[in-house]
C-alpha positions in Angstrom: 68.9 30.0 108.3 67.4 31.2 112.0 69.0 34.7 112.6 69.9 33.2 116.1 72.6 31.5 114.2 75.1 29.5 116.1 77.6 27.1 116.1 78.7 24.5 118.8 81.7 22.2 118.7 81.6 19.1 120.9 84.9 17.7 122.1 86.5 14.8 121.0 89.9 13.1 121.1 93.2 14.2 120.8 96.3 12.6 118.9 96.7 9.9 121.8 92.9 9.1 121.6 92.5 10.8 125.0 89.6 13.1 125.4 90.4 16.7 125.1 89.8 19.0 128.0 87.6 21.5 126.0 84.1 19.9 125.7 81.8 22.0 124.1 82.3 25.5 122.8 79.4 27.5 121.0 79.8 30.8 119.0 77.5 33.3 117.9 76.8 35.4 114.8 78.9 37.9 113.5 81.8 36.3 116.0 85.4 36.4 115.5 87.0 33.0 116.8 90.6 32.3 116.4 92.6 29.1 116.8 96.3 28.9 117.9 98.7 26.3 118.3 101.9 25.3 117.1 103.0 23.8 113.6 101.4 20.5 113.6 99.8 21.0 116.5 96.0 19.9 114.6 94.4 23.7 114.4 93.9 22.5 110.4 92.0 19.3 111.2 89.7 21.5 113.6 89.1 23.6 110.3 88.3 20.2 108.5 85.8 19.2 111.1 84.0 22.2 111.0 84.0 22.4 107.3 82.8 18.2 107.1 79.9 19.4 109.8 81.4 16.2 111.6 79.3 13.6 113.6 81.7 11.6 115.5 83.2 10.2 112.0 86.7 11.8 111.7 89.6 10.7 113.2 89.2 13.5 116.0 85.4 11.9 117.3 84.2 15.9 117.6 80.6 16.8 116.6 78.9 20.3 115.4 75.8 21.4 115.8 74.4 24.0 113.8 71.8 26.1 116.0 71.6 23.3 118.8 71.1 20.4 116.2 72.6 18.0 114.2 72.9 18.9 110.4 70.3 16.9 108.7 72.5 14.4 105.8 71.8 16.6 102.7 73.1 19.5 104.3 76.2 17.9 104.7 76.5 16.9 101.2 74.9 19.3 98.4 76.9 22.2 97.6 73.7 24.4 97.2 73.2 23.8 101.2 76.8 24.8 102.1 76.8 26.0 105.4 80.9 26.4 105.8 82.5 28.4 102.9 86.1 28.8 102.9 88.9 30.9 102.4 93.2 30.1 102.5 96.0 32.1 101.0 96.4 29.1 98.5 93.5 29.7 96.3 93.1 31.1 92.9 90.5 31.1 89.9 90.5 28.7 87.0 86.9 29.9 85.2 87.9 32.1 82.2 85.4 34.6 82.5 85.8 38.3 83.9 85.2 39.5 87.5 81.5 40.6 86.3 80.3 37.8 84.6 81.6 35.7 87.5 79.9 37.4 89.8 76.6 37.7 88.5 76.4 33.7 87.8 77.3 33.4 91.3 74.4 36.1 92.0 71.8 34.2 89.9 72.6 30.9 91.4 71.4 32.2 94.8 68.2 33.7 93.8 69.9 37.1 93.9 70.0 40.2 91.8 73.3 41.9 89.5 72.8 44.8 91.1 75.0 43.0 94.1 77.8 42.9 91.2 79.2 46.6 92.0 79.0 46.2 95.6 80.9 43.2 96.1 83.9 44.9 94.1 83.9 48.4 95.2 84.1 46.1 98.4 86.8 44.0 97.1 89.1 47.1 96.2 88.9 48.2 99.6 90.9 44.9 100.7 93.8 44.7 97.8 96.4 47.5 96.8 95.6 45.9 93.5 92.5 47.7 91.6 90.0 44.8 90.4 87.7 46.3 87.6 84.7 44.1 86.2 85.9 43.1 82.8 89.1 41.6 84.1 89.6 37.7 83.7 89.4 36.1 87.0 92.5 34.2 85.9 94.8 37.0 86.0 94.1 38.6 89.2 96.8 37.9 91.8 96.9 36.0 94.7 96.0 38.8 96.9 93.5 40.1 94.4 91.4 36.5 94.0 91.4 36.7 98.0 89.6 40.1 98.0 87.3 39.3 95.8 86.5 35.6 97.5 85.8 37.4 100.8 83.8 40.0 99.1 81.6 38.1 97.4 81.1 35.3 100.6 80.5 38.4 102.5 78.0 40.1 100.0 76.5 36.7 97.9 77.1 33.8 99.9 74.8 32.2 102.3 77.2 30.1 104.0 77.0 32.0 107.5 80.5 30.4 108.8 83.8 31.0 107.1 86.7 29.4 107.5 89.7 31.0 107.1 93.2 29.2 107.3 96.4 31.7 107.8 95.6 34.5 105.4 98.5 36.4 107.3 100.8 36.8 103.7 98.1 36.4 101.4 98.2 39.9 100.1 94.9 41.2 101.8 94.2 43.8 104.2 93.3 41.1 106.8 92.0 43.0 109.6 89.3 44.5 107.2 88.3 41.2 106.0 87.8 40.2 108.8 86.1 43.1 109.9 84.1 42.8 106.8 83.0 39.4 107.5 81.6 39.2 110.8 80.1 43.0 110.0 78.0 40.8 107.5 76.7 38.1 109.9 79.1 35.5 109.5 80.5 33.4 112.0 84.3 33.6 111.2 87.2 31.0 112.7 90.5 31.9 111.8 93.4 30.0 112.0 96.6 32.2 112.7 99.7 32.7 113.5 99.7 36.6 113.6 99.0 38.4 116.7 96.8 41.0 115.1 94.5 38.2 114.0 94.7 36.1 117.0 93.8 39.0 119.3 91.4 40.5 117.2 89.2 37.6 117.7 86.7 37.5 120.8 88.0 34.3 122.3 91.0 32.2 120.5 90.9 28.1 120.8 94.4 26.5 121.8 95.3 23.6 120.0 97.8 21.2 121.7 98.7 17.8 120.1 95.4 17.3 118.2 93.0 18.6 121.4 91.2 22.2 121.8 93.0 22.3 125.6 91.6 25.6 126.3 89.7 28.5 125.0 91.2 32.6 125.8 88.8 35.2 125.8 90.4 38.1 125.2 91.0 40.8 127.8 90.6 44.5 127.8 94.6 44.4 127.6 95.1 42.4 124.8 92.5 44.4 122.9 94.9 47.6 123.7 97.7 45.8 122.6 95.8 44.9 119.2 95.0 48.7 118.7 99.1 49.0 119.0 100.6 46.3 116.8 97.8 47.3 114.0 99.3 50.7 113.6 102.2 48.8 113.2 101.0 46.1 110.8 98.9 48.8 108.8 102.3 50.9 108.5 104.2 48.1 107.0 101.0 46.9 104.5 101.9 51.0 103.3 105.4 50.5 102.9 104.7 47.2 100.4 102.4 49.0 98.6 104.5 52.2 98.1 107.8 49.9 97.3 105.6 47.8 95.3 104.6 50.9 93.1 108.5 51.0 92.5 108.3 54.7 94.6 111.1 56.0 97.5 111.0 55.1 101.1 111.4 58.6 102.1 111.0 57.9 105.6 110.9 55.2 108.7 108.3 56.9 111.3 
């Protein structure tokens, strides 16, 4: 994949069939997009289209192009070609096999050494209150736990350079550094959110409106300082689950 990586979204219809008003939108490597909306609204189905690479043939009529271009058939359809990987605070293992040995089949699959193995959960652990060690079975690591070590090892192994993340807000993760860790790596991140921290950590934020992308926010110097604020706030709170999790005292409020 070029280094120049991008990826443009072409406008199609909304949930009346009329055009939307946001035509074309292209992002860059290592970009943080977010997309807003209302319940219902259709920020999901933009997720879908991105993840289907779609030409025209969903229900919305949008297009992506992957570094100017159309996606050539195959790369829409084998797995080992993947462009999109994704990530939702719904998923868990079912492979009964420990952390390590997951990771290292993933490793070998794409042409990469073990020696990733460590990295990917020393990374991992930096995301969950929940130590992950290597000999634990995937299929009793928590929600929050599974979610670390997904974004770890997309960020570290994968070579899907977007990732698709769908309301990760009460997943159990430390979601501004997953973020952070993503788009550190290269990847082209779209988030759909409903948390403020997210939404205005993200360089520009797509508004969804019955079905249509009706306008595209770039976030202002403001809005950053007001990020820097309520993530003080949000990492305060992540620190009082953890502590009450751990079945300690809430000694104090401030």
């Amino acid at each position: 994949m070029s280094e120049e990586l991008t990826l443009t979204i072409l406008g199609g219809v909304d949930k009346d069939g009329v055009p939307e008003p946001v035509k074309f939108l292209e992002v860059s490597k290592g970009e943080i997009i977010g997309i807003v909306g209302p319940t219902g609204s259709g920020k999901s189905t933009l997720i879908d289209d991105i993840e289907q690479l779609a030409q025209g043939d969903t229900p919305t009529g949008r297009s992506i192009l992957i570094n100017g271009k159309k996606p050539d058939a195959l790369t829409r359809v084998d797995p080992r070609k993947k462009l999109v990987a994704q990530l939702s605070q719904k998923m868990h293992f079912l492979a009964d096999m420990t952390v390590a040995d997951f990771l290292q089949m993933h490793a070998r699959s794409r042409g990469k050494g073990p020696g990733l193995v460590d990295r990917v959960i020393e990374l991992a652990n930096t995301l969950t209150g929940e130590p992950i060690s290597p000999d634990t079975y995937l299929t009793v690591l928590s929600g929050g736990q599974s979610r670390s070590l997904m974004t770890a090892d997309i960020a570290v192994i994968s070579d899907s350079p977007v990732v698709l993340i769908d309301e990760i807000e009460n997943a159990g993760i430390k979601k501004q550094e997953a973020l952070q860790l993503l788009a550190g790596e290269g990847k082209i991140v779209v988030v759909v959110t409903h948390d403020p921290v997210l939404a205005l950590m993200a360089s520009r934020r797509i508004v969804i409106r019955n079905g249509a992308m009706v306008d595209i926010i770039t976030t202002s110097r403001e809005e950053q300082d007001v990020c820097g604020r309520i993530t003080q706030v949000d990492n305060w709170l992540m620190s009082l689950r953890e502590t009450i999790r751990r079945g300690e005292i809430v000694e104090e409020l401030a």
